[in-house]
Every structure is written in structure tokens, then in C-alpha cells.
N, C-alpha and C positions, 0 to 999 in steps of 0.2 A: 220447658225453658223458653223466655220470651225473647222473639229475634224481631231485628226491625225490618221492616222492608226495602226493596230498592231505593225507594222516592228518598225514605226518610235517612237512609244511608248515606245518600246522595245531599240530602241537608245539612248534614252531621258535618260531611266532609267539606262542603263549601262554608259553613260556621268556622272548622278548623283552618282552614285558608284563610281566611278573610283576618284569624288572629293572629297571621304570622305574617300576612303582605302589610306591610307599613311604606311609609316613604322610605326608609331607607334600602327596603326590598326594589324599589323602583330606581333609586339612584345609581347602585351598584350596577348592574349588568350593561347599560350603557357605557358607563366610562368603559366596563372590561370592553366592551364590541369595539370602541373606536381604537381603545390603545392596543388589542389585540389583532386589529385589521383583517389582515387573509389569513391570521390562526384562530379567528374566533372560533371554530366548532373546536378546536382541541380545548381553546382555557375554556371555552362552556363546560366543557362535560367535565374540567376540574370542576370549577366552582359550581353545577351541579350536584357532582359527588358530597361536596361537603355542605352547601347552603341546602339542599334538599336530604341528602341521607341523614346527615347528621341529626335533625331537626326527625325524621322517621321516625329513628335511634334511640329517640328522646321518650318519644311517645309509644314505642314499643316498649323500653327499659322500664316506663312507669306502669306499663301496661301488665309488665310481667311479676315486677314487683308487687304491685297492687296501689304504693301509697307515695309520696315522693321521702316523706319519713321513713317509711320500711326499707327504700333503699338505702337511704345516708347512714341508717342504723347498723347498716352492714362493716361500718367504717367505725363508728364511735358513738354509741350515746348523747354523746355532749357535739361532736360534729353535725348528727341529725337536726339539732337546734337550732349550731350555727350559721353551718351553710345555707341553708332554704330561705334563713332570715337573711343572709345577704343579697341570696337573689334576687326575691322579693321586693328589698329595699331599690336594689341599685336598678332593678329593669322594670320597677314600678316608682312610685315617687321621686325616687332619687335621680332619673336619668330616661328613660322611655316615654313617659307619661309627656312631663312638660316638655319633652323635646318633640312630642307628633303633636300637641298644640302652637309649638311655635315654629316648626315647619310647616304645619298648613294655614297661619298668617302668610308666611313668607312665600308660598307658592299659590295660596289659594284667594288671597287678597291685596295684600301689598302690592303686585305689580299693577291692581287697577286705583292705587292711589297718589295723589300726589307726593313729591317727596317730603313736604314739609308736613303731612300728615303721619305718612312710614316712619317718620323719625320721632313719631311723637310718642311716648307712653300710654295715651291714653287711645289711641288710637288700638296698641296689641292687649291693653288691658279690657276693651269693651268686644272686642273679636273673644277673646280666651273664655270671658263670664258666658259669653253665647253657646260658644264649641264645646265648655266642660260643662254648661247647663244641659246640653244634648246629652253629652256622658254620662251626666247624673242620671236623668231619665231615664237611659233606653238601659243602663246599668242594674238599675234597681229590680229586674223582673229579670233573674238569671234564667230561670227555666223556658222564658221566651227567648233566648236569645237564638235557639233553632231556627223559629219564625224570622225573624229581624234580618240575621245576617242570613241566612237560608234561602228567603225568597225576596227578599228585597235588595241588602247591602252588595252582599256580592254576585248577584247577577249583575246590576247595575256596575260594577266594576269591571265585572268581565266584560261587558258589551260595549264600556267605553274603551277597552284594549284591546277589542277585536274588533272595532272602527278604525284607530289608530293603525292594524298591523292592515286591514283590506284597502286604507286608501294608499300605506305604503306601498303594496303591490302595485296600485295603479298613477302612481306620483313618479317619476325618475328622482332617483335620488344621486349621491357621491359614491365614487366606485369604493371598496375596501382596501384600506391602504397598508403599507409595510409596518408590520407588528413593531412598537418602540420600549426602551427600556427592558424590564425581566419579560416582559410577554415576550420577547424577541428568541431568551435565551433559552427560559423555560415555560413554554405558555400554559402547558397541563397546569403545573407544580404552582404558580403565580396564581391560575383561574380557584385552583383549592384556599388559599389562604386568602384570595377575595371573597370565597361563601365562607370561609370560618371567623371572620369577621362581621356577618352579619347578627351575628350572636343567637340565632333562631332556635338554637342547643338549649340555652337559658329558657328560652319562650316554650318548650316544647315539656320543661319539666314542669314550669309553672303553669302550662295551660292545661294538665292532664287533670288537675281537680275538678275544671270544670267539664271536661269533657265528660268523666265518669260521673260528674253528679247530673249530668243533664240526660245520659242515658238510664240511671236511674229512674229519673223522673217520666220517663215513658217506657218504665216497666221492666226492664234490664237489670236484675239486681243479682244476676248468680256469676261468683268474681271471674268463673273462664269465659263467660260470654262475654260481661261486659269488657274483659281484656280483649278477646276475640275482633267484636266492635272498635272500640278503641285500637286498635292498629289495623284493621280497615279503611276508618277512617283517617287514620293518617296517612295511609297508601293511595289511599284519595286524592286529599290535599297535595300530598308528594307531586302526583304527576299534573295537577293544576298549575303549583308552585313551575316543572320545570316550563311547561307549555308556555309559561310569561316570560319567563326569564330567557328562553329560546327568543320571542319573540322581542323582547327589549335589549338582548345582544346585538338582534344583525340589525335591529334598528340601529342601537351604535356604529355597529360597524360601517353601515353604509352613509354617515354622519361627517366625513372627513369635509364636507362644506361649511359646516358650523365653526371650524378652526379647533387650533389647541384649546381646547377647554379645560377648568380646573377641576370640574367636577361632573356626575352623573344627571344632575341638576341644569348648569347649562348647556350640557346637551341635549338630554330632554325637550327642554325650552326654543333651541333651536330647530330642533324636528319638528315640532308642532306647527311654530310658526309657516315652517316651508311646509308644510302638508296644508294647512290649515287655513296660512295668514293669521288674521287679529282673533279669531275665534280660538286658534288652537291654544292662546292664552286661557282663554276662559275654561277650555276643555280639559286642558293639564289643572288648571286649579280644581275644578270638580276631581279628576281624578285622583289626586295628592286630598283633598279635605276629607273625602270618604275611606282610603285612604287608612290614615291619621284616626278619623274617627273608630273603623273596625279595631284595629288595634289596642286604640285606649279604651272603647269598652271592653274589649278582652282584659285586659291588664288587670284595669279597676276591679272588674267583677273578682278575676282572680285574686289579686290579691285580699281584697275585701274580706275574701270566703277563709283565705287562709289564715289574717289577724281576728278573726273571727273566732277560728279554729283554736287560733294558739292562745289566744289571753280571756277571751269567754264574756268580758266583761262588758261590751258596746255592742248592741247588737250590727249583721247586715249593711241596714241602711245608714249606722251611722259610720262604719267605717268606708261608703260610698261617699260619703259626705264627706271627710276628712281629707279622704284622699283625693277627693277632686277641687277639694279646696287648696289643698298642699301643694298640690298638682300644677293647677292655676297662678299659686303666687309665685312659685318657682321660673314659672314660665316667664311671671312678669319683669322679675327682680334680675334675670338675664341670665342666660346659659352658659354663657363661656366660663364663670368660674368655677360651675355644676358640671360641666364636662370636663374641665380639667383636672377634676378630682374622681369623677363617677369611671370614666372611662379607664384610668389605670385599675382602679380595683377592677372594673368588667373584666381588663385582661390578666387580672391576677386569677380569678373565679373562672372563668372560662376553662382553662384547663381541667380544670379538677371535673369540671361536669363531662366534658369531654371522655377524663377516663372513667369517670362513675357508671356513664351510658354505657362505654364498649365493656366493663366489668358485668355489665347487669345482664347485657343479650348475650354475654361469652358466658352463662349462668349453668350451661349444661358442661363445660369444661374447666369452670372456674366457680365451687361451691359458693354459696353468703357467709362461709363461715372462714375462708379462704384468709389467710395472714397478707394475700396479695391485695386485699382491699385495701386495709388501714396501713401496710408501706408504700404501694403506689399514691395513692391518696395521699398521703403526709408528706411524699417527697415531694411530688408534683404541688401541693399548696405551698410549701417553704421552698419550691423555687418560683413560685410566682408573686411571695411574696418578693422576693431577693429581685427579681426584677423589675415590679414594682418600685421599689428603694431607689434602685438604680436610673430607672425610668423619671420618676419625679421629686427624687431631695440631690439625688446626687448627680443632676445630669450626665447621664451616662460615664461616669467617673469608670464603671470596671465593666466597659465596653471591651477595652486588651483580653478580658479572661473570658467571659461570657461567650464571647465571637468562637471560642474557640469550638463550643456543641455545634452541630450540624444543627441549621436550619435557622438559626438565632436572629441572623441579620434579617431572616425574613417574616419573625413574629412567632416561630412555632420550636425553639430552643426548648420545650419544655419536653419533645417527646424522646430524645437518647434517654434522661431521667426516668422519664416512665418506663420505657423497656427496661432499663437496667434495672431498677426498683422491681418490677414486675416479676425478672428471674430470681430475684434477691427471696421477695414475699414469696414463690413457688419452693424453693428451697429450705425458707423455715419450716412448709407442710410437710415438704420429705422429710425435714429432720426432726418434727412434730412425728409423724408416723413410725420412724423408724427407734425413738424414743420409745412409743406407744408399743411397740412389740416386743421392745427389751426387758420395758418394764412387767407386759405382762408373762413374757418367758422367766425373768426372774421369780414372781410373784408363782409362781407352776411349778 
């Protein structure tokens, strides 16, 4: 049995990092650090728990499963279809993709342009053909992509955020101020449903094809190793991922000079500045553009390998090409009414992967053949559709009934359902078994 080595374990896991830090990984933990203040280490290690476990979870579930089809098959035939395609869609082309292209215009260029430039179209249309021409390239040779992001991309990231946290140490910064809003009330419970919004759950099922096919390719083909591997290196990336996110909370935190900010964004912007002056502009842009970049070549590749998989018909490179075209025009044609369609389905999907993952590691106390897969599953999808609905046709019209699960107001209304569904699907298996024994006592 072929194992890899240190070095290259250590490659694996920074390739896997590098496809899950995106800007929006960067935005989040600042705003938690400021509006958390003197509770930041408690909502850290929420939104640890779930922007890092979860994401583990992911890549252990597929690990164990083998395939991200083998797992949805546990559910439905026709569900293994559907779901994968959706996620696919909506956290590649439909919504991740043009969105870290037009976030690193926005952080990584635009502040060094004029404004009558910034406003112009042609301006984010000749940035996009440049940034998703990179994509195309470094996209196209998936088996390098250990090399790439391994010894180039994310070092290179790491070293610009551990510039950032060493001159913090030696800068005075704003003291940490009174935790406001739910940080105040609930900081754990609040910091959890700020990583379960990072959606890295989704990234974690989608990027397990490439991970296993790249270990593959350096000889790893027997399925307990390469699972073995495969949640190594996510336990890798895990403690990478918290080590930043540590480091860009108490950045937050210590941020109260930069004022009430709307977002993770400018406060970022502010810290830099004050660490940095005029440079820390340029500094945050490199760091948001590579970034951005890791990410969408992760996506692209991934998804590429998966329409690949599922329709047979285009090779590879042309579905690198498609999608980075798609990609591109998306980005151009403007996000705001791509997000306000993409992002409700995210949160309708979200759940369902959510319980897919903890159904697949709960695998020694919950069989695949388990009635709890396809009732949990089916409840939790038909209420994310129903809040969906609610969320986007019907502005919150049955807000009165909804409020009333536990957890609702704060985004995560879906899990009383899954418990309850949960003991519901256990229950068919007892009455599954206890059937099975009548019958064959009768049958005797």
C-alpha cells in the first residue's frame, strides 16, 4: 500500500486550504472580532466549531463514503442526481465563481482607480478576462494543482497573514470593546451560525473529487488509504483554516478605531491602513486577489471533472472553458440579481448537506440503508424549500408560524425538523425489524 510522505501530506493539506480560504473566509471573522469585542475567544470557537468542523465533516463523510454520489444514493436514486447538481451549479458558476472574480476587482483593484474608471464596465470586464484567463491556465493541469497551490499559492498567503498578524503585535492598536447586538446575548451560539454561513460544507463535498483524484495520481489508489489520506489532509487544512481565523478575529477585535463598520471588508481595510499606511492597500489587494484566485481554481477544476463525469460528452478542457467563460460574464453582467436568487437556494441546500455529512460520520450507528436518511433528508429539503418561498416570493409573509422552531430567527430553524424526522426515520427501522421477525416467525 502506497502512502505519502510528510512533505507531500503537508502539500495536500495546504492545496486543501487554499480551496476553502476565499474572500469571504477573510471577511467573516473580522466583523465577528469587532462586534464580539471582549467575547471574542467564546464566538471564535463557535464559529470555529462550525466554519472548520463542519467543512472536516465534509471531507471525512466523502472520505468514508468513497464518492459524493455514493453518499446521496443512500437517500434516493434520483436525489444523487439532483442534489450534487445543485451544488455544483450554485457554488460554481452560478454564484462562487463570479463572485471571487468580482470581489478581487473590488479589493484588489478598484481602490487604486479612479472613480470614473471603477464605474465603468469596461474597466471590471478587462480585470475579469485577465483573472479568469489565470483560471483557465493554472485550471487546466488538475494533477498540478499540488505543485501550484502547495508550494507557491498558499505559502505566499500564509506569509502575507503572518506579516499582517507580526506587525499587529508590534503596532498599538484599539482596545476590545463591549460585545453588541446577539454577540452580547449569545456569543458561542451567534459565532456558530457565522461559520455555518460561510458555506465551506458545500466546498468540502465538492472538493473531495479532486482531492481523491490527485492522490490517485501520485499512486494512492487503495479506497482505505486514499480515505485515510483524504481526512488527514483535511485535519490539516482544519487547523490552518482555525490558525487565520484566530488571527483575523482579534485582529477584529482590537479594530474599535476603524468605527462601526458594515462589513468584514471595511474593517480589514481599516487595519491595514493603520498597520501599514498606503501600502497596506496594496497588501490587502494581493491578499483578497490570490485569495479569490485559490478558490476559483478549485471550483472550476472541480466542477469541470464533475460535468465531465456526469454528461461525458465535452471533454476536460472544454468544460474549463465554459465555465470560466460563464463565469466571467456573470461577473460582468452584475451580481446583485445573481445573488439574490443564488444565495436563497445556498440556504435552502445548505441544510440538507449539513445533515447528509453528520448522517455519513454517524455511519457506524446509523447504517446507508437506514429509513433515517431519506426522512431526514426529505424533511429538512421541503423545509428549506418552504423557507425559501417565504424568504423570496413571499416576503416573509409566514414569519408568525415559522418564528415559532427554535433557532429560526437566527438562520438554522431547520434543525428541531431534523431531530424530529430523525427519531421518526429510526422508528420506521424498529418497525422495519420488528415486522422482519413476525414475519419470519410466522413463515416457521
Amino acid at each position: 500500500m502506497i502512502t505519502l510522505s510528510k512533505r507531500e501530506l503537508i502539500l495536500v493539506s495546504f492545496m486543501l486550504f487554499s480551496m476553502f480560504f476565499g474572500a469571504g473566509n477573510l471577511i467573516f471573522p473580522p466583523f465577528l472580532g469587532q462586534s464580539a469585542g471582549m467575547s471574542v475567544w467564546v464566538s471564535l470557537a463557535g464559529f470555529i466549531l462550525s466554519a472548520v468542523g463542519l467543512p472536516i465533516l465534509g471531507v471525512v463523510a466523502i472520505a468514508k463514503a468513497g464518492t459524493f454520489h455514493r453518499l446521496a444514493s443512500r437517500v434516493h436514486p434520483l436525489f444523487a442526481v439532483i442534489f450534487p447538481f445543485l451544488i455544483y451549479v450554485s457554488i460554481g458558476p452560478g454564484l462562487a465563481i463570479p463572485r471571487a472574480g468580482s470581489l478581487a476587482f473590488e479589493m484588489g483593484m478598484a481602490p487604486f482607480l479612479s472613480e470614473e474608471w471603477v464605474s465603468s464596465p469596461i474597466s471590471l470586464f478587462l480585470y475579469t478576462l485577465v483573472f479568469f484567463g489565470i483560471v483557465f491556465w493554472l485550471s487546466l493541469s488538475p494533477s498540478k494543482l499540488v505543485d501550484r497551490f502547495g508550494k507557491w499559492l498558499t505559502p505566499a498567503l500564509l506569509a502575507l497573514i503572518a506579516l499582517i498578524f507580526l506587525k499587529s503585535l508590534m503596532t498599538p492598536m484599539g482596545p476590545s470593546t463591549e460585545p453588541v447586538a446577539k454577540y452580547a446575548e449569545h456569543p458561542f451560539i451567534q459565532g456558530f451560525l457565522d461559520g455555518y454561513l460561510t458555506m465551506d460544507a458545500l466546498a468540502a463535498l465538492v472538493f473531495g473529487i479532486v482531492i481523491a483524484g490527485t492522490l490517485r495520481n501520485k499512486g494512492v489508489d487503495e479506497p482505505k488509504s486514499v480515505s485515510a489520506h483524504m481526512i488527514m489532509a483535511g485535519v490539516g487544512a482544519g487547523v490552518l483554516l482555525t490558525i487565520i481565523y484566530v488571527i483575523l478575529g482579534v485582529l477584529g477585535s482590537r479594530s474599535s478605531f476603524v468605527g462601526n463598520a458594515e462589513n468584514g471588508a471595511q474593517i480589514l481595510t481599516g487595519v491595514m491602513q493603520h498597520l501599514f499606511g498606503q501600502a497596506g492597500t496594496i497588501l490587502l489587494g494581493i491578499v483578497f486577489t490570490v485569495a479569490c484566485l485559490c478558490v476559483s481554481i478549485g471550483l472550476v477544476t472541480s466542477c469541470s471533472q464533475y460535468f465531465q463525469g456526469l454528461f461525458g460528452t465535452l471533454s476536460y478542457r472544454a468544460w474549463v472553458t465554459i465555465l470560466c467563460l460563464l463565469s466571467m460574464a456573470i461577473a460582468n453582467l452584475g451580481l446583485t440579481e445573481i445573488l439574490s436568487v443564488s444565495v436563497p437556494i445556498l440556504g435552502a441546500i445548505y441544510p440538507v448537506a449539513i445533515v447528509l455529512i453528520g448522517l455519513a460520520v454517524l455511519e457506524g450507528l446509523i447504517p446507508s440503508t437506514s429509513w433515517v436518511y431519506p426522512v431526514t433528508v426529505g424533511v429538512v429539503a421541503c423545509f428549506g424549500v418552504i423557507d425559501m418561498v417565504n424568504v423570496t416570493f413571499l416576503r416573509h409573509a409566514w414569519d408568525d408560524w415559522l418564528l415559532f422552531l427554535p433557532f429560526y430567527g437566527e438562520g438554522a430553524g431547520w434543525i428541531m425538523p431534523a431531530l424530529l424526522a430523525g427519531c421518526a426515520g429510526m422508528l420506521l427501522d424498529f418497525g422495519k425489524k420488528v415486522l422482519s421477525v413476525y414475519e419470519k416467525g410466522g413463515s416457521s
